[in-house]
VOBA-97136 format. One record per residue: x, y, z of N, C-alpha, C, O in turn; residue number from 1. Coordinates in steps of 0.1 Angstrom, whole numbers, always signed. Each point is the difference from the previous one (the first is absolute). Example, Ala and Ser with C-alpha at 12.3 -4.5 7.8 and 13.67 -1.06 7.14 Angstrom:
<<+132 -57 +78> <-9 +12 +0> <+9 +12 +0> <+10 +0 +7> 1> <<-14 +11 -14> <+9 +11 +0> <-8 +11 +8> <+5 +11 +1> 2> 
This chain:
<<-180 -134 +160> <+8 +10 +7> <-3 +14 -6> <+1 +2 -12> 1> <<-5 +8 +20> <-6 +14 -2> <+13 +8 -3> <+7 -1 +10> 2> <<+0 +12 -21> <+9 +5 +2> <-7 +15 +2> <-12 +0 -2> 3> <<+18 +11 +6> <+0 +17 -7> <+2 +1 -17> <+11 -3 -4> 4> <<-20 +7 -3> <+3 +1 -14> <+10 +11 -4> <-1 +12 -1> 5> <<+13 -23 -2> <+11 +12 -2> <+3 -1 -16> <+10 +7 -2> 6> <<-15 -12 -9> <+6 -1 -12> <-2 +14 -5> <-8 +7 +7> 7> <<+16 -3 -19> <+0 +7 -6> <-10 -1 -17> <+0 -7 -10> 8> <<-8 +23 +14> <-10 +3 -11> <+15 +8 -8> <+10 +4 +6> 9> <<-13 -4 -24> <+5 +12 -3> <-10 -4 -14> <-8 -9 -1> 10> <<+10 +21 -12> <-7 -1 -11> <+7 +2 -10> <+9 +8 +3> 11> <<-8 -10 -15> <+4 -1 -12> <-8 +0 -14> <-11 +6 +3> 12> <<+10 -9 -14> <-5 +1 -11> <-15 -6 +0> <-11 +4 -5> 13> <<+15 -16 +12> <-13 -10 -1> <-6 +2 +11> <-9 -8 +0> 14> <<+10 +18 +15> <-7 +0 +9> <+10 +0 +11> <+12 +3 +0> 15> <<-23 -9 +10> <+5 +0 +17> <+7 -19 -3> <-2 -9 -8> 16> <<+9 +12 +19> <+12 -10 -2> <+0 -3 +21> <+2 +10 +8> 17> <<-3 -20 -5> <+5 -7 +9> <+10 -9 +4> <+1 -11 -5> 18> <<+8 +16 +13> <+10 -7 +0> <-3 -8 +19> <-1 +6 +11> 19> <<+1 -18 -14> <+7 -7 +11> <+11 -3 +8> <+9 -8 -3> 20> <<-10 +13 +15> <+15 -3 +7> <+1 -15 +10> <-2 -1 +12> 21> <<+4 -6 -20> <+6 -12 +6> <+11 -5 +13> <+12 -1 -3> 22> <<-15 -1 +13> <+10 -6 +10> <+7 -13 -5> <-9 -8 -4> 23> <<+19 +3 +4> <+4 -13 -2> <+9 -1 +7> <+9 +8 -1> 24> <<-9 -20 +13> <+2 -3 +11> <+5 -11 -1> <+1 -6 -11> 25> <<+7 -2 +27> <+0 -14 -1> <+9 -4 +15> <-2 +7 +9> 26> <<+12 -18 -9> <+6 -2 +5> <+13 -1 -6> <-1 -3 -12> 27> <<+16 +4 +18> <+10 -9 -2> <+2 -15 -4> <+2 -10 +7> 28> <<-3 +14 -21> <+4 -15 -7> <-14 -2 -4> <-3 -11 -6> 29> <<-6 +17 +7> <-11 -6 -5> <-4 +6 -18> <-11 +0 -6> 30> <<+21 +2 +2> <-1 +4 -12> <-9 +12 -6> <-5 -1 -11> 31> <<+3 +12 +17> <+0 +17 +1> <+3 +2 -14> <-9 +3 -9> 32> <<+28 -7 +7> <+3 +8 -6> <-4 -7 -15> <+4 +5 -11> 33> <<-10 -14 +12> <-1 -9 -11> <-15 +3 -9> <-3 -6 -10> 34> <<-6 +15 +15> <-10 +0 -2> <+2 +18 -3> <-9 +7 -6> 35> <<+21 -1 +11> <+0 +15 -4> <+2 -2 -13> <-9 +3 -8> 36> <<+21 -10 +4> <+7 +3 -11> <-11 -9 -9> <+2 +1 -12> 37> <<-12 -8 +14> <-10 -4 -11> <-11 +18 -4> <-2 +7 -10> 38> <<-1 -7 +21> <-7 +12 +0> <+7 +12 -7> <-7 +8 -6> 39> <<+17 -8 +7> <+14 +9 -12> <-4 -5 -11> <-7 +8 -6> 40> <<+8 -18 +2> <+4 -9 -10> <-13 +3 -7> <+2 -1 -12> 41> <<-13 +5 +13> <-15 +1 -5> <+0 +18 +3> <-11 +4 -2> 42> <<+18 +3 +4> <+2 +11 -6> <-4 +12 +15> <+1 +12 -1> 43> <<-5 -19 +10> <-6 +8 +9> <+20 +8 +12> <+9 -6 +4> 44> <<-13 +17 -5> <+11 +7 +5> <-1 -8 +18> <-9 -5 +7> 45> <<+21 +8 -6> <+5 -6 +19> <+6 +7 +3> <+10 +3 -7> 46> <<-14 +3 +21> <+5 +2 +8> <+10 -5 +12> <-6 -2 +11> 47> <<+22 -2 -12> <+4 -9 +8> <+6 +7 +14> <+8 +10 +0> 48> <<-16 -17 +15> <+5 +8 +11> <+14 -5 +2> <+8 +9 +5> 49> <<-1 -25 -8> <+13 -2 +3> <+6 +11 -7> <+7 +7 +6> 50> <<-9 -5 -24> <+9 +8 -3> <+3 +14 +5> <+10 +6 -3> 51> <<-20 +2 +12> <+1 +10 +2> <+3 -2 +15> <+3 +9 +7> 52> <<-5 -20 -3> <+7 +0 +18> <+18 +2 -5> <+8 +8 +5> 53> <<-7 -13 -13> <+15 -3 -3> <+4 +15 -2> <+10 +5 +5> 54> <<-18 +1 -13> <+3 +16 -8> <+3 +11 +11> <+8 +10 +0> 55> <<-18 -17 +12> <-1 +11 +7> <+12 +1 +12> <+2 +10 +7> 56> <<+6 -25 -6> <+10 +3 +9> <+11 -2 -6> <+8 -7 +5> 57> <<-4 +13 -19> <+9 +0 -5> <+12 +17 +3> <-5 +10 +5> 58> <<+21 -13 -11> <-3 +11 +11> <-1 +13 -2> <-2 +3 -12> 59> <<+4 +13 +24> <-7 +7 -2> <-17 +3 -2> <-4 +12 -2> 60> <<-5 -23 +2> <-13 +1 +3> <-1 +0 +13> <+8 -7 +5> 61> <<-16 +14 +3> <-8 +6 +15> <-4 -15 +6> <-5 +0 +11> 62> <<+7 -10 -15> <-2 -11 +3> <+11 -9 +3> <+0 -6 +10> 63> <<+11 +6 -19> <+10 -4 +4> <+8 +7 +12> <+0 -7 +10> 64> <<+6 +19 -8> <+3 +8 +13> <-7 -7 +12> <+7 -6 +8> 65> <<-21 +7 -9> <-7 -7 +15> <+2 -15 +4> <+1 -5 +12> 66> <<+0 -4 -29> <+1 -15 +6> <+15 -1 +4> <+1 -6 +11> 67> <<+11 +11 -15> <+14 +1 +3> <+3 +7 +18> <+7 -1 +10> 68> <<-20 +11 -17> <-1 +3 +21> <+0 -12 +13> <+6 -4 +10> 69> <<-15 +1 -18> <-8 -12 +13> <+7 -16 -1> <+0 -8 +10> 70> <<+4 +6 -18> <+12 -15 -8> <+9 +2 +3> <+3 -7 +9> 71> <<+8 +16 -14> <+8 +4 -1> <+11 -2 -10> <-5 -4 -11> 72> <<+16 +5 +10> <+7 +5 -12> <+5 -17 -4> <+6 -2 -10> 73> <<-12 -12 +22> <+8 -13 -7> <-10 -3 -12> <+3 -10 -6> 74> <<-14 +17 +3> <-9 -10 -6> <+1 +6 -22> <-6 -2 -11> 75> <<+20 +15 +18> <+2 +3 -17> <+10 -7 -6> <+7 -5 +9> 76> <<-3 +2 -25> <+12 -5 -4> <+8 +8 +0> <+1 +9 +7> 77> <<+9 -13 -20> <+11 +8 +2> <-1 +11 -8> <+10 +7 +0> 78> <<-20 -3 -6> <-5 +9 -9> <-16 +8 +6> <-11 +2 -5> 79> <<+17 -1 +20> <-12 +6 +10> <-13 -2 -5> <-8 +9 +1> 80> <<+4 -18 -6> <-12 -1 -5> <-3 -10 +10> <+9 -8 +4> 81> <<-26 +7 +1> <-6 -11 +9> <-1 -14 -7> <-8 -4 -9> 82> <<+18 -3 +18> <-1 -18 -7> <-17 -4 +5> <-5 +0 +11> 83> <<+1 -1 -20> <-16 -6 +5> <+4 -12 +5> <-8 -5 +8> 84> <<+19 -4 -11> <-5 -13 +7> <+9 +1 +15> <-3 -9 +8> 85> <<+9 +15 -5> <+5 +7 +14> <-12 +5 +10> <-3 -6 +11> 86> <<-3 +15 -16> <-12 +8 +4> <-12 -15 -1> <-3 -4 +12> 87> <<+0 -1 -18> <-10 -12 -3> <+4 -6 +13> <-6 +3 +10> 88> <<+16 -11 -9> <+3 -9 +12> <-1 +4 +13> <-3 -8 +9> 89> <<+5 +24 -7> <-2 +8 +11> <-18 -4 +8> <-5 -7 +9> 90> <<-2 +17 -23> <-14 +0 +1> <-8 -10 -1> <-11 +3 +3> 91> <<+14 -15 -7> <-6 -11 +2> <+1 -10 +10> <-9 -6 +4> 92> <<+21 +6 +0> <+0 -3 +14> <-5 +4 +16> <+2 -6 +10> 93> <<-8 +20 -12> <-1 +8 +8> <-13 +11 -6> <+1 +11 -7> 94> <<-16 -18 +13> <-8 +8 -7> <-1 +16 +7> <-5 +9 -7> 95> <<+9 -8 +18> <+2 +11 +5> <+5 +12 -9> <-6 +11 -1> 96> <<+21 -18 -6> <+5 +7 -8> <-8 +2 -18> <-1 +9 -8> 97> <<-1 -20 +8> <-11 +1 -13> <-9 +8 +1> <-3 +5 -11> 98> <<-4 -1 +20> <-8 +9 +2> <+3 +14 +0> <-8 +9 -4> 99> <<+20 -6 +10> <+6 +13 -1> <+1 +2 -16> <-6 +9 -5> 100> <<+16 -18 -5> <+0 +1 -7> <-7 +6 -11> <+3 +8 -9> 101> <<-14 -14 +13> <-13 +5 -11> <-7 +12 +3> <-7 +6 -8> 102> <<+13 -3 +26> <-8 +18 -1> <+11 +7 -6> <-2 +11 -6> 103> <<+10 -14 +6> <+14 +9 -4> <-4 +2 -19> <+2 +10 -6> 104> <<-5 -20 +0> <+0 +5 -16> <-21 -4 -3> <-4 -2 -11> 105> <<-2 +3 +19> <-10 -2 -7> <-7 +11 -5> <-7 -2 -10> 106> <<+7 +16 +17> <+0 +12 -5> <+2 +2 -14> <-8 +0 -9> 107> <<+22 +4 +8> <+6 -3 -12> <-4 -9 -13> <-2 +3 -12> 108> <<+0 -16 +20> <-5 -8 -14> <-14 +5 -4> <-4 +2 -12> 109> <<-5 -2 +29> <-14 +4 -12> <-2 +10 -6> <-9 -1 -9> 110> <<+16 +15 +9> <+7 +13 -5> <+2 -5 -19> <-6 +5 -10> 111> <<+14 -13 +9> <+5 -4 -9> <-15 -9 -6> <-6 +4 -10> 112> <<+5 -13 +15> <-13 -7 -9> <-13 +7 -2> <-9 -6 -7> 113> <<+8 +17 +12> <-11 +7 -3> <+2 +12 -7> <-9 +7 -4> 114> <<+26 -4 +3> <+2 +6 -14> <-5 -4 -13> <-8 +6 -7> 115> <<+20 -22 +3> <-5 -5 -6> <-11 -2 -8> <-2 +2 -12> 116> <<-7 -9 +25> <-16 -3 -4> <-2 +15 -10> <+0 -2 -12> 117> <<-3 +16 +17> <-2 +10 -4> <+5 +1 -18> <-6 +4 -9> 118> <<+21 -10 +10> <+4 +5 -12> <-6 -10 -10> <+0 +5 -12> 119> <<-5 -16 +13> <-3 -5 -4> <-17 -5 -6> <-5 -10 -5> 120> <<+2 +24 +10> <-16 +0 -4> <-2 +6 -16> <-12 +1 -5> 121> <<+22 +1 -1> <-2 -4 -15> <+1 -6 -10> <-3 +3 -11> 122> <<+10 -17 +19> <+2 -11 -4> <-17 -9 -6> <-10 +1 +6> 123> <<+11 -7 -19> <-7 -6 -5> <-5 -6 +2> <-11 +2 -6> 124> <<+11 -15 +15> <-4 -12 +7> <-9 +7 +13> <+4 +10 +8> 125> <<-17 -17 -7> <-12 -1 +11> <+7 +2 +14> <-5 +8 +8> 126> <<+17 -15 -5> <+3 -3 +13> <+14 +0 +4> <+9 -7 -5> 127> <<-6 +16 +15> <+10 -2 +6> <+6 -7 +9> <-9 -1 +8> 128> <<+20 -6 -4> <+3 -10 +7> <+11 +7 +11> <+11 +6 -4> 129> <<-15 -7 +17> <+8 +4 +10> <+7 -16 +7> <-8 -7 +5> 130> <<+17 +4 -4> <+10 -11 +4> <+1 +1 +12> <+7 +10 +1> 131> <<-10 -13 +11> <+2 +1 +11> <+0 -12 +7> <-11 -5 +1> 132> <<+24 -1 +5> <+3 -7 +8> <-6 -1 +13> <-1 -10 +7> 133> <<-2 +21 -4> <-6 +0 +19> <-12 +13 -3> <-1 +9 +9> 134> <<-6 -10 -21> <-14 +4 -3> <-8 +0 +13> <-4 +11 +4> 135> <<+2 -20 +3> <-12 +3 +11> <+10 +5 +9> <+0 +12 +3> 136> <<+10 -20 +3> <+9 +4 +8> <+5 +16 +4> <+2 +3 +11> 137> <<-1 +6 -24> <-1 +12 +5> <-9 +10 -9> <+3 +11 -5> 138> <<-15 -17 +4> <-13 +6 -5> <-3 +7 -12> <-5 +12 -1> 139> <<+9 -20 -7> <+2 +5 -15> <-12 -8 -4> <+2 -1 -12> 140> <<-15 -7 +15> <-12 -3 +2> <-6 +12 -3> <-5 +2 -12> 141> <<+5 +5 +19> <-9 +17 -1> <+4 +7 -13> <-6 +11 -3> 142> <<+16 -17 -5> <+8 +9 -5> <-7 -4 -16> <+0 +10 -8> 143> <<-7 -23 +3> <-3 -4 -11> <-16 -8 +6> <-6 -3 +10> 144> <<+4 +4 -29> <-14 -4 -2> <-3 -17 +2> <-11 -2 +5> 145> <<+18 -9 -7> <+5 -12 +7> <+7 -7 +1> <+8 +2 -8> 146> <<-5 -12 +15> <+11 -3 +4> <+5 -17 -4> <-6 -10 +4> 147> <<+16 +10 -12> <+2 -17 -3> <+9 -4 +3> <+10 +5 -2> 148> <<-10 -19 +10> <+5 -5 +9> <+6 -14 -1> <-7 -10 +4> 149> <<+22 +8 -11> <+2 -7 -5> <+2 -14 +11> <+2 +5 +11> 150> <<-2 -16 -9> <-3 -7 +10> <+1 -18 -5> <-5 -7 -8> 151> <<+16 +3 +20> <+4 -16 +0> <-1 -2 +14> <-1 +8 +9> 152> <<+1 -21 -6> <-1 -5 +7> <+10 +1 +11> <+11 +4 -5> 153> <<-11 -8 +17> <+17 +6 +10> <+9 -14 -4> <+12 +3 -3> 154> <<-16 -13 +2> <+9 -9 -4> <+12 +2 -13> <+12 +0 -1> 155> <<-23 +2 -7> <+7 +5 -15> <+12 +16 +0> <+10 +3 -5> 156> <<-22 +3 +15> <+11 +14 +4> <+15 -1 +6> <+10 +6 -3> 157> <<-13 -16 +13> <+11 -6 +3> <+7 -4 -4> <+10 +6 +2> 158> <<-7 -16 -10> <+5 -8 -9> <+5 +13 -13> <+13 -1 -1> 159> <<-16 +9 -7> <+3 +4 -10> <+11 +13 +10> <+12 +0 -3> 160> <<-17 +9 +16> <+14 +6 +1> <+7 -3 +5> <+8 +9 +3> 161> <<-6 -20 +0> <+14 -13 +7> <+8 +0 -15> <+12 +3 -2> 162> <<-22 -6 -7> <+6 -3 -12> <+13 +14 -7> <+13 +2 -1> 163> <<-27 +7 -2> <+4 +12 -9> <+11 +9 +12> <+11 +3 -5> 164> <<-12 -1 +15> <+12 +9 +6> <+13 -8 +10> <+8 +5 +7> 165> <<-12 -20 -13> <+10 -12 +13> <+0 +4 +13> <+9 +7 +4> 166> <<-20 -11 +5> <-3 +6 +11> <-3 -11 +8> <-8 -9 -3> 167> <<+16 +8 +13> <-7 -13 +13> <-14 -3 +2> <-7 +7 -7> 168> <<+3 -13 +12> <-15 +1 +2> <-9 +8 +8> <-12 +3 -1> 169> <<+26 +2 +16> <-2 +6 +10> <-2 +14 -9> <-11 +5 -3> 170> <<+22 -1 -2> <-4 +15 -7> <-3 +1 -9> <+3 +11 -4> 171> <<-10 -18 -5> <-12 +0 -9> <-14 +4 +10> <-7 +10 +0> 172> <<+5 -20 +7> <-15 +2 +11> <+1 +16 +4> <-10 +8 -1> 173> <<+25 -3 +7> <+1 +12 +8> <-2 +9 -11> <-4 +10 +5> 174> <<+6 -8 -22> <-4 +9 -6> <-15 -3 -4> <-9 +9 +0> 175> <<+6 -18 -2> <-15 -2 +3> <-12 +7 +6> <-10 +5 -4> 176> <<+18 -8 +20> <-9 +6 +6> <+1 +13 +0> <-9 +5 +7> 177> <<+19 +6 -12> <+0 +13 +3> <-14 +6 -12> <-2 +12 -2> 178> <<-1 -18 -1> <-17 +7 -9> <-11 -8 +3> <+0 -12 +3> 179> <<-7 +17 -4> <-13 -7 +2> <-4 -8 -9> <-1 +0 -13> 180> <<-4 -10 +23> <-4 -15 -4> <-4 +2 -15> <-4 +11 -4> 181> <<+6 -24 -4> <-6 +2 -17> <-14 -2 +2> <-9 +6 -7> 182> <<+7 -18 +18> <-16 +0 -1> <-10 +12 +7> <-12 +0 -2> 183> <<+17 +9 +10> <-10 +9 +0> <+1 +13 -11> <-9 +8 -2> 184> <<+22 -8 -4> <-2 +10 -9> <-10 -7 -10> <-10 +7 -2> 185> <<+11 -20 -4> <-10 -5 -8> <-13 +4 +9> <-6 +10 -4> 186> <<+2 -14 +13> <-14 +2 +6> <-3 +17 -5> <-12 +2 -4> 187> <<+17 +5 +4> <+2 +18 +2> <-5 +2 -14> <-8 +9 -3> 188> <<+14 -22 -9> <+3 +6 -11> <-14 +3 -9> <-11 -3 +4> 189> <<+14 +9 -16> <-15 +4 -11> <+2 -15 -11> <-7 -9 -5> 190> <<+24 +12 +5> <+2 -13 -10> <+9 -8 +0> <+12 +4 -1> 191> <<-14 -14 +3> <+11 -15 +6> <+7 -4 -13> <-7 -1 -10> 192> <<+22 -2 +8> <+9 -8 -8> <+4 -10 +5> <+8 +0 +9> 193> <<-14 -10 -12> <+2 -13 +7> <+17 -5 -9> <+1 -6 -11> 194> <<+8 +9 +18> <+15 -6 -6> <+7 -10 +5> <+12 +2 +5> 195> <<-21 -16 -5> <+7 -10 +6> <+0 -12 -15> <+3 -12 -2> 196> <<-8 +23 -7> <+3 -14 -10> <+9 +10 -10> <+8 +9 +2> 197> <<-14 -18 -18> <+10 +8 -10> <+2 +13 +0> <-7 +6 +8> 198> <<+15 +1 -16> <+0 +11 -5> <-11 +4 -14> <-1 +12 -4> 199> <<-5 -22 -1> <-11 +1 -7> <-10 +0 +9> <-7 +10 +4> 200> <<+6 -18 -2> <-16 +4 +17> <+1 +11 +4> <-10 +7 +1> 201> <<+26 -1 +3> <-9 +15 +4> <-1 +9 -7> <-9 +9 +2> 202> <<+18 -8 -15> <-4 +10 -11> <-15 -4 -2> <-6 +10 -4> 203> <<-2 -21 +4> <-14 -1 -4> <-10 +6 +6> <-11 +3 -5> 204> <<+17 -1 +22> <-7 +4 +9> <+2 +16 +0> <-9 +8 +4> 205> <<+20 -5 -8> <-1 +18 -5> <-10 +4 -14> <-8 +9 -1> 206> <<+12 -21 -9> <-7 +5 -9> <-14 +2 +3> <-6 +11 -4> 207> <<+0 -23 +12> <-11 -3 +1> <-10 +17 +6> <-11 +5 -4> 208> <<+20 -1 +16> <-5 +9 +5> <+1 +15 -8> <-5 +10 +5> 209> <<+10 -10 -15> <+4 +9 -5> <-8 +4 -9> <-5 +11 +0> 210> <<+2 -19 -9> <-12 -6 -9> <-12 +3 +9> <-9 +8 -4> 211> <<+8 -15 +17> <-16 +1 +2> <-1 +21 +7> <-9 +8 -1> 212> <<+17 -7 +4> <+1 +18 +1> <+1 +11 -11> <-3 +12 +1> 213> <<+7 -18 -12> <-3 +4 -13> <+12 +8 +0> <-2 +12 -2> 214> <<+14 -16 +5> <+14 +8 +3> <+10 -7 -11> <+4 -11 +2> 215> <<-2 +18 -15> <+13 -4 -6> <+7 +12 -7> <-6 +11 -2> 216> <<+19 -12 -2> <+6 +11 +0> <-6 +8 -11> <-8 -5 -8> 217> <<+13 +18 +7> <-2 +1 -14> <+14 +5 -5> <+2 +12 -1> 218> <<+10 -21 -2> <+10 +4 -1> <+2 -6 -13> <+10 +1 -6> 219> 
């Protein structure tokens, strides 16, 4: 897969310095977040889009006002802040509204993550890691040098967010389907996480690729 070369050159004592910007992708339940926080864990900075979807409709952000516009005022608690799992049940049920959702703060968030990225170009470590949940979905592809694509099988996907959020089977499938299939993001991807086995298999499979790109921290 061909990207636009977007990493960041800068220079320092010992020379020119390349930094890589990383996509890390996946599905629901397919263990994303389990391969960020390894990628943390080995010193490389992250970028998280949940945490700044969250930041950005909290309230008094330009993002909150518009989603309270269009929702309306049932989906705050009692401390006017937006219940995400109020708002969640809304938009997953109803991709119509899922869809609005995401023009309403996606602005904002990529605003915010390409702050970030910026501030973070004098960080130590080779590579930056941008977190993005719906990476191809709203074209944050263009946005990094490649893209990794964490990836199980639908059975196993199934099965684990029945598990992790106590979901029927009916609305496990219906959050499912509101992103795009795991198997064509894998087909899309530069680098596959196969997470249908241990949690040692896939730390092996990060190491592995990490090692062969010559990427470790220097923290």
């Amino acid at each position: 897969m061909e990207h636009t070369i977007v990493h960041i050159v800068k220079s320092d004592k010992e020379g020119i310095i390349i930094v890589m910007i990383l996509g890390l992708t996946g599905g629901i339940s397919s263990g994303k977040s389990t391969v960020s926080h390894y990628l943390r864990e080995r010193g490389f900075p992250v970028i998280d889009a949940d945490i700044i979807a969250r930041k950005v409709m909290e309230p008094e952000e330009p993002a909150y006002l518009k989603v309270i516009d269009y929702f309306g005022s049932e989906i705050l608690d009692v401390n006017n802040v937006i219940n995400r799992k109020k708002l969640g049940d809304i938009v997953f049920s109803e991709s119509e509204k899922l869809n609005v959702l995401n023009k309403l703060v996606q602005k904002e968030i990529f605003n915010e993550i390409m702050r970030q990225k910026d501030e973070l170009c004098d960080h130590k470590a080779p590579m930056i890691v941008l977190d993005i949940p719906l990476l191809y979905e709203a074209g944050y592809h263009n946005s990094v040098d490649k893209v990794m694509v964490v990836y199980v099988d639908e059975g196993t996907q199934l099965k684990r967010l029945k598990k992790r959020d106590a979901l029927s089977e009916t609305a496990a499938i219906q959050r499912i389907k509101t992103q795009m299939p795991l198997i064509e993001k894998k087909e899309r991807a530069d680098i596959v996480i196969d997470n249908n086995g241990t949690l040692d298999q896939t730390r092996k499979q990060i190491d592995t690729w990490l090692n062969k790109n010559s990427l470790s921290s220097q923290l």
